[in-house]
PATOR-826662 format. One record per residue (C-alpha): residue in three letters; x, y, z. Coordinates in nm, 2 decimals, decimal comma. Example, Ala and Ser with C-alpha at 12.3 -4.5 7.8 and 13.67 -1.06 7.14 Angstrom:
BEGIN
+-----+--------+--------+--------+
!   r !   east !  north !     up !
+-----+--------+--------+--------+
! ALA !   1,23 !  -0,45 !   0,78 !
! SER !   1,37 !  -0,11 !   0,71 !
+-----+--------+--------+--------+
% end
This chain:
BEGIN
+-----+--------+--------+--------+
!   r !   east !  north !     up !
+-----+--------+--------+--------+
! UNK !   4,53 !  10,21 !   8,23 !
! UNK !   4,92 !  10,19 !   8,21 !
! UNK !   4,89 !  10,29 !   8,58 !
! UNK !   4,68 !  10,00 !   8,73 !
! UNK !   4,93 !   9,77 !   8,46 !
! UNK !   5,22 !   9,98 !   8,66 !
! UNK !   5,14 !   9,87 !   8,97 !
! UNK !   5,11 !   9,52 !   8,94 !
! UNK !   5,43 !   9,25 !   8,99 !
! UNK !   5,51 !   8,97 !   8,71 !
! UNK !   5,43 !   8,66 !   8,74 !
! UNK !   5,71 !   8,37 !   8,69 !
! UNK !   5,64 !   8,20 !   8,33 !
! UNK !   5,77 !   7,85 !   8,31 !
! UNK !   5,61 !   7,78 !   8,01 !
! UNK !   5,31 !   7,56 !   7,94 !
! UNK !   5,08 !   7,84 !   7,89 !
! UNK !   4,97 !   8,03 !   7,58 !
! UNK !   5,13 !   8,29 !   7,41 !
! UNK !   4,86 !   8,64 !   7,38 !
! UNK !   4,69 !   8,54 !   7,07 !
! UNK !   4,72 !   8,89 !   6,80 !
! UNK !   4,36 !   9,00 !   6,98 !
! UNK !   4,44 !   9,01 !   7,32 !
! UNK !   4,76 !   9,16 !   7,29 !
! UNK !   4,64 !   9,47 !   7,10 !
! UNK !   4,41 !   9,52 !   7,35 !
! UNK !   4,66 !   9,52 !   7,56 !
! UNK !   4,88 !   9,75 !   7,39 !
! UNK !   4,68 !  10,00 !   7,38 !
! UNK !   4,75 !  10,05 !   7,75 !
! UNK !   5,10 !  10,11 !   7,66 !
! UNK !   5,10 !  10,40 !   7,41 !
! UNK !   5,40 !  10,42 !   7,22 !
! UNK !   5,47 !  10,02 !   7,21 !
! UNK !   5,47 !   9,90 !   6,91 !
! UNK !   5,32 !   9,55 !   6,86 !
! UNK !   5,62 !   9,31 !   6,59 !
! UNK !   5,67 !   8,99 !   6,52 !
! UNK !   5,32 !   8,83 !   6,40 !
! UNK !   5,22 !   8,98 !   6,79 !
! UNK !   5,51 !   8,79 !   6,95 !
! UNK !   5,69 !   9,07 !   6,99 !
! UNK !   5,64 !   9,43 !   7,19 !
! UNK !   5,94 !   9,71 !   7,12 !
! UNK !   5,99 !  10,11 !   7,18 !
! UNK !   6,24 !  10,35 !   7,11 !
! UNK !   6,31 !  10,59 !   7,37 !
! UNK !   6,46 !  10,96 !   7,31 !
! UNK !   6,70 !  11,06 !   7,59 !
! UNK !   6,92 !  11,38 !   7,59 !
! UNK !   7,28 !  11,16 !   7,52 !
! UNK !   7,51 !  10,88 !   7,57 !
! UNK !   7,52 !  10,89 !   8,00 !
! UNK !   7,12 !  10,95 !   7,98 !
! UNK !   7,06 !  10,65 !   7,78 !
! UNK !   7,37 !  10,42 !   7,99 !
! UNK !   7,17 !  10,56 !   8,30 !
! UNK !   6,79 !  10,44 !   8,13 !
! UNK !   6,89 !  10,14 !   7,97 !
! UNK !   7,06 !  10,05 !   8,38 !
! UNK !   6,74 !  10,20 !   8,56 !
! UNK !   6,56 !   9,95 !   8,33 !
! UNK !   6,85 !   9,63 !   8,40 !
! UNK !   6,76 !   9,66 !   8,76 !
! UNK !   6,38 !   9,69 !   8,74 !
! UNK !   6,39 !   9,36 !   8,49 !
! UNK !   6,59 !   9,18 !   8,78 !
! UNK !   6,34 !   9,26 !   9,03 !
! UNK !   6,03 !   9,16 !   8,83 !
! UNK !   6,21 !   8,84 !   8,71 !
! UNK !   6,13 !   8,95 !   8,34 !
! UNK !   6,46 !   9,08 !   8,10 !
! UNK !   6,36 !   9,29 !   7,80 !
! UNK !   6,62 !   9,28 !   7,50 !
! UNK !   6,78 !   9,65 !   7,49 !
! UNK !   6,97 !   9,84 !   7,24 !
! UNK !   7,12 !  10,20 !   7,32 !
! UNK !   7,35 !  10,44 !   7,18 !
! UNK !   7,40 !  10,81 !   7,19 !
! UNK !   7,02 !  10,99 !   7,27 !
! UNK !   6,81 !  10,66 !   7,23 !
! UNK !   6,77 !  10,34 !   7,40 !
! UNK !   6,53 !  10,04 !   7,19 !
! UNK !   6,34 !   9,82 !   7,44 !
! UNK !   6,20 !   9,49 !   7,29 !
! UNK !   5,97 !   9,27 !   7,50 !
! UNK !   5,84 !   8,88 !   7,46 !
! UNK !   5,82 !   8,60 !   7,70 !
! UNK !   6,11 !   8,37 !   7,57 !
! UNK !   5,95 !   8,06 !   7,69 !
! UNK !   5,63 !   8,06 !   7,54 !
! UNK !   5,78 !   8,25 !   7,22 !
! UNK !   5,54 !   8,56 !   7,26 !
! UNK !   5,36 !   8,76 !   7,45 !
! UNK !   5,23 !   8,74 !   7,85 !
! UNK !   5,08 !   8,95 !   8,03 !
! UNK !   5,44 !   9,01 !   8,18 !
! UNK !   5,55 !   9,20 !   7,86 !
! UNK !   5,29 !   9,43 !   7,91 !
! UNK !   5,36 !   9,50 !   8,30 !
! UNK !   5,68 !   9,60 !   8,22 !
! UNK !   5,67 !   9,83 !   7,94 !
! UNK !   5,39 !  10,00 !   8,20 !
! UNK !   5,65 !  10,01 !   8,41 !
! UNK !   5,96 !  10,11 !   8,18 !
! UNK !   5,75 !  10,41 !   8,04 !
! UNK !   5,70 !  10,52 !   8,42 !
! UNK !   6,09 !  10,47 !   8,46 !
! UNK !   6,14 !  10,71 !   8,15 !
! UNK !   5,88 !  10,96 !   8,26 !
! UNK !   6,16 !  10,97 !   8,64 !
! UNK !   6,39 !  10,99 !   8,42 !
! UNK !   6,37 !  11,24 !   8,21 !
! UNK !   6,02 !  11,42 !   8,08 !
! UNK !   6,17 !  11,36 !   7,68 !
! UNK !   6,25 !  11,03 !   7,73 !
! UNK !   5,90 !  10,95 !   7,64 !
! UNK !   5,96 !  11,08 !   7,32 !
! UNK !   5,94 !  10,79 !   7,04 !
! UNK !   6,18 !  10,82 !   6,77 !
! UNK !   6,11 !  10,62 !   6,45 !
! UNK !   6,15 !  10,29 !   6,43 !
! UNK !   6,43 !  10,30 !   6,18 !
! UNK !   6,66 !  10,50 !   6,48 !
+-----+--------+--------+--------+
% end
């Protein structure tokens, strides 16, 4: 299911719509094994495990260039071996079907990029 969410292309939010309501975005996180759903469901976030420092700069820049060509900017945090991605649509102060599109396609960037980058580590890394 990740896949077919993989292939599709966000949409430009410019507000006015619904947040997900708690419902519809756990069903559609479980497309996106590994996510984490935060934030009274406003919020979407995985940590990625990458080998070190220039793995991670290289992930978290892969992931910088996808977000500019899908319109949609995650929040990232990285440091040696991990890089945190958090996801919500800032105008409607949770989730769209946006969030979802790109973690599908941020775990298929990590898969590229290396095979243990889809590795979680705990939330408290």
């Amino acid at each position: 299911m990740a896949e077919a969410l993989a292939e599709k292309v966000c949409t430009p939010c410019r507000g006015g719509v619904p947040p997900l309501t708690a419902e519809e975005a756990a069903r559609d996180l479980a497309q996106v094994p590994g996510w984490e759903l935060l934030d009274d469901a406003r919020l979407i976030r995985r940590t990625f495990r990458l080998k070190n420092f220039r793995e991670a700069l290289a992930f978290v820049q892969s992931v910088g260039e996808l977000a500019e060509a899908e319109g949609h900017h995650p929040e990232i945090c990285f440091g040696w071996g991990y890089a945190t991605v958090s996801l919500r649509t800032k105008k409607i102060k949770g989730l769209h079907e946006n969030d979802f599109i790109m973690a599908a396609k941020i775990d298929r960037l990590a898969g590229e990029a290396n095979p243990h980058a889809a590795q979680d580590l705990p939330t408290s890394a």
